[in-house]
C-alpha positions in Angstrom: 90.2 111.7 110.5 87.3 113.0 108.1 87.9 116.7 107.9 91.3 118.2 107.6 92.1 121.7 106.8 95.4 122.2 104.6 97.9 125.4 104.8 100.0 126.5 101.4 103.2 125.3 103.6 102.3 121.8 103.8 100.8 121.3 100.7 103.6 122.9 98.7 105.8 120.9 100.7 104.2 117.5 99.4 103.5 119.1 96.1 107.4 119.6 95.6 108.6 116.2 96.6 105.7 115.0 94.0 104.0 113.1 97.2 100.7 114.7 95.9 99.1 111.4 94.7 100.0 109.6 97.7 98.1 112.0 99.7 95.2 111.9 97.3 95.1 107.8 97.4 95.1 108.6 101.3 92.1 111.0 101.1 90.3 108.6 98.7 91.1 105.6 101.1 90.3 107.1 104.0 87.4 108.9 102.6 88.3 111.9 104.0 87.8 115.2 103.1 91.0 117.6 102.3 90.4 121.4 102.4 92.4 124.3 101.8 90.7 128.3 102.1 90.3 130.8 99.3 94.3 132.2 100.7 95.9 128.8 100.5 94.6 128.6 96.5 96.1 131.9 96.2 99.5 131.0 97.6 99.8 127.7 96.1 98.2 127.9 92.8 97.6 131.4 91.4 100.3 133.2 92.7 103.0 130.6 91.6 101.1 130.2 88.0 102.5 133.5 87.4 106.2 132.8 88.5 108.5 130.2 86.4 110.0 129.1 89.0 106.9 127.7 91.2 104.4 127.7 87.7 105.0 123.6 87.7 104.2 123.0 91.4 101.4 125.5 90.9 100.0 123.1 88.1 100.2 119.7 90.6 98.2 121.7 92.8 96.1 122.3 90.9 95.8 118.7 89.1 95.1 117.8 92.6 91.9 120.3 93.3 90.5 118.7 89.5 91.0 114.9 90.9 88.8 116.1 94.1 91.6 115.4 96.4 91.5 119.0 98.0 88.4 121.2 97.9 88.7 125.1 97.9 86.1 126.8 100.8 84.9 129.8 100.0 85.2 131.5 103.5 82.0 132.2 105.3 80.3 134.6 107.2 81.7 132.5 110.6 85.1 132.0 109.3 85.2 136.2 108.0 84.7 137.0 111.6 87.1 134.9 112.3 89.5 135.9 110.7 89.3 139.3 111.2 89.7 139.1 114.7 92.7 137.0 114.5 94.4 139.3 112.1 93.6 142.3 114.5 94.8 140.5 117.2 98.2 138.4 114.8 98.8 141.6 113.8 100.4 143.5 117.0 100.9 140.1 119.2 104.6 140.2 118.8 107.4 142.9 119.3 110.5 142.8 118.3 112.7 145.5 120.5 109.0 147.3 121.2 108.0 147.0 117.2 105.4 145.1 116.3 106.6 142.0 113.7 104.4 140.0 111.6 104.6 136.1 112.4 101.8 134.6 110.7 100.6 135.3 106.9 97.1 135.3 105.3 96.9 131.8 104.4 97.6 130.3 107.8 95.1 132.6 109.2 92.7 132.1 107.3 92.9 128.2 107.5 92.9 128.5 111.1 89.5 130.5 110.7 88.6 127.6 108.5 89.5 124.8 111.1 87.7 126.8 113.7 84.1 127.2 111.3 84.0 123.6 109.7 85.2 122.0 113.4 87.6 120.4 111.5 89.9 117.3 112.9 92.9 119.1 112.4 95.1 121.5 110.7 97.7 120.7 108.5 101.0 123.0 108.4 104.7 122.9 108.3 105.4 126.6 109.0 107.2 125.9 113.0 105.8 129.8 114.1 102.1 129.2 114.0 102.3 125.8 115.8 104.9 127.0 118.6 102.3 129.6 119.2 100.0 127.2 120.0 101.5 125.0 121.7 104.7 126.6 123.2 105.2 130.3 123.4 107.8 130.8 125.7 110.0 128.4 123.3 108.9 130.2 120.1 109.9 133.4 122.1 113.2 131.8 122.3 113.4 131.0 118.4 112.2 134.4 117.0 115.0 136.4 119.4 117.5 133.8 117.9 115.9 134.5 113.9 115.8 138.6 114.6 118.9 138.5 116.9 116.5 141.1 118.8 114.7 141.1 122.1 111.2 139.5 121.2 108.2 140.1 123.6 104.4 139.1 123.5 101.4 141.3 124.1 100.2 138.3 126.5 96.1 139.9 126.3 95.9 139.4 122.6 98.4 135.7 123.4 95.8 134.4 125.6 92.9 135.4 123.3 94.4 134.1 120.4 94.8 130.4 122.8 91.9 130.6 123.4 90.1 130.9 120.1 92.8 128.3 118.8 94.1 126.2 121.6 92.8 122.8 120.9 93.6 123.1 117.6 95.2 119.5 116.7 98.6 119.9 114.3 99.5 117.6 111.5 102.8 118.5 109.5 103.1 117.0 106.1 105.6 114.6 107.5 102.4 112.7 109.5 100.6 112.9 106.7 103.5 110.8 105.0 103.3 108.3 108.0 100.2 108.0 107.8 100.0 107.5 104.1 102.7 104.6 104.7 100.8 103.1 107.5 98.0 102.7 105.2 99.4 101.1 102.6 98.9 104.2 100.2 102.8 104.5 98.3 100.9 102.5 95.7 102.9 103.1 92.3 104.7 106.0 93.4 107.1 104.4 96.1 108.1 101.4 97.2 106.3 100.4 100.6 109.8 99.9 102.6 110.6 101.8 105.7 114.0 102.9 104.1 111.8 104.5 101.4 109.7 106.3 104.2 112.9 107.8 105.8 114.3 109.3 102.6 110.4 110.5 101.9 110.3 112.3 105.4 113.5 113.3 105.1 113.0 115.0 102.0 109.6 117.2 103.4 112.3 118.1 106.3 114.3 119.6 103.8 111.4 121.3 102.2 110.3 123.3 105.0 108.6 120.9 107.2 109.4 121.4 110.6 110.0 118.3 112.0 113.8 117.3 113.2 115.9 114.3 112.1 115.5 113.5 116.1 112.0 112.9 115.9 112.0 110.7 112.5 114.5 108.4 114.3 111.7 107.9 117.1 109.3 107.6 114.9 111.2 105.1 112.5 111.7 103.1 115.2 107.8 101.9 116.0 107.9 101.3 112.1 108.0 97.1 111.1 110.0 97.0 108.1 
């Protein structure tokens, strides 16, 4: 894991539940690098400056960015390309009783362009949509007609392009980044190492947004020593 590329949903997540230095301990341990494109900053940090509500978060964020714990990529010629296409092709993907609905916003797109330029190790993102596009269609098919309570269809052409650009893409969720922070000793000052700690710390991304299910932190809890 040296190269991961963040999206605003995950980072907000951990920004929220104040796991922020524990992911920078991790990316100082691990020596890895943490990077988010030119759309994420937007979303997390200079949008949210400007609104009371998020202006706090916004400003963790951005204490993060100063510490060198995430570094902002100015998108390339490459990653432009890329994301271009993807937007033409995001853009009318998915129909919702034969009109076209959006599913994926700026900032994911534009880290996914990121991932694809920098051949990063993975992406990191709690949005459920952009992942079960990835990796299971048919089943986000399922979720969007039970969202819109309409009849949801894919063009599969633009589908099968947009696998194939992003396919292999390997998906990280803030709640793995948490495990992994755990497994690695990195709670430091901020939490106590215990595994009943862990489960109120995944627990609480779940409730944040991230899309994992209280299933799959019982399996996971359970490979977990103490």
């Amino acid at each position: 894991m040296k190269k991961l590329v963040f999206d605003a949903s995950s980072i907000i997540s951990l920004s929220e539940k104040c796991f922020i230095n524990i992911i920078g301990k991790l990316a100082e341990q691990k020596k890895a690098g943490f990077f988010m494109p030119e759309s994420v900053f937007f979303e997390t940090v200079t949008h949210p400056m400007k609104i009371r509500r998020f202006e706090l978060n916004a400003f963790r964020i951005q204490s993060a960015i100063k510490n060198n714990w995430f570094t902002i990529v100015k998108p390339g010629k490459e990653t432009m390309q890329t994301l271009q296409t993807t937007i033409k092709l995001a853009q009318n993907m998915c129909y919702a009783d034969g009109q076209p609905i959006q599913i994926m916003h700026k900032g994911e797109l534009g880290a996914l362009a990121l991932v694809k330029e920098m051949d990063a190790d993975a992406l990191v993102i709690d949005e459920r949509t952009t992942r079960m596009l990835l990796e299971e269609p048919q089943n986000l098919r399922t979720l969007l007609e039970f969202r819109h309570r309409k009849k949801i269809s894919f063009d599969e052409k633009k589908l099968f392009e947009f696998r194939r650009l992003f396919g292999g893409t390997k998906i990280f969720r803030s709640s793995e980044m948490l495990a992994l922070a755990y497994e690695q000793n990195c709670f430091g000052k901020e939490l106590e190492h215990s595994k009943a700690t862990l489960k109120a710390a995944l627990f609480s991304v779940k409730y944040a947004g991230c899309a994992i299910t209280g299933g799959e932190i019982t399996e996971y809890l359970k490979s977990v020593a103490k």
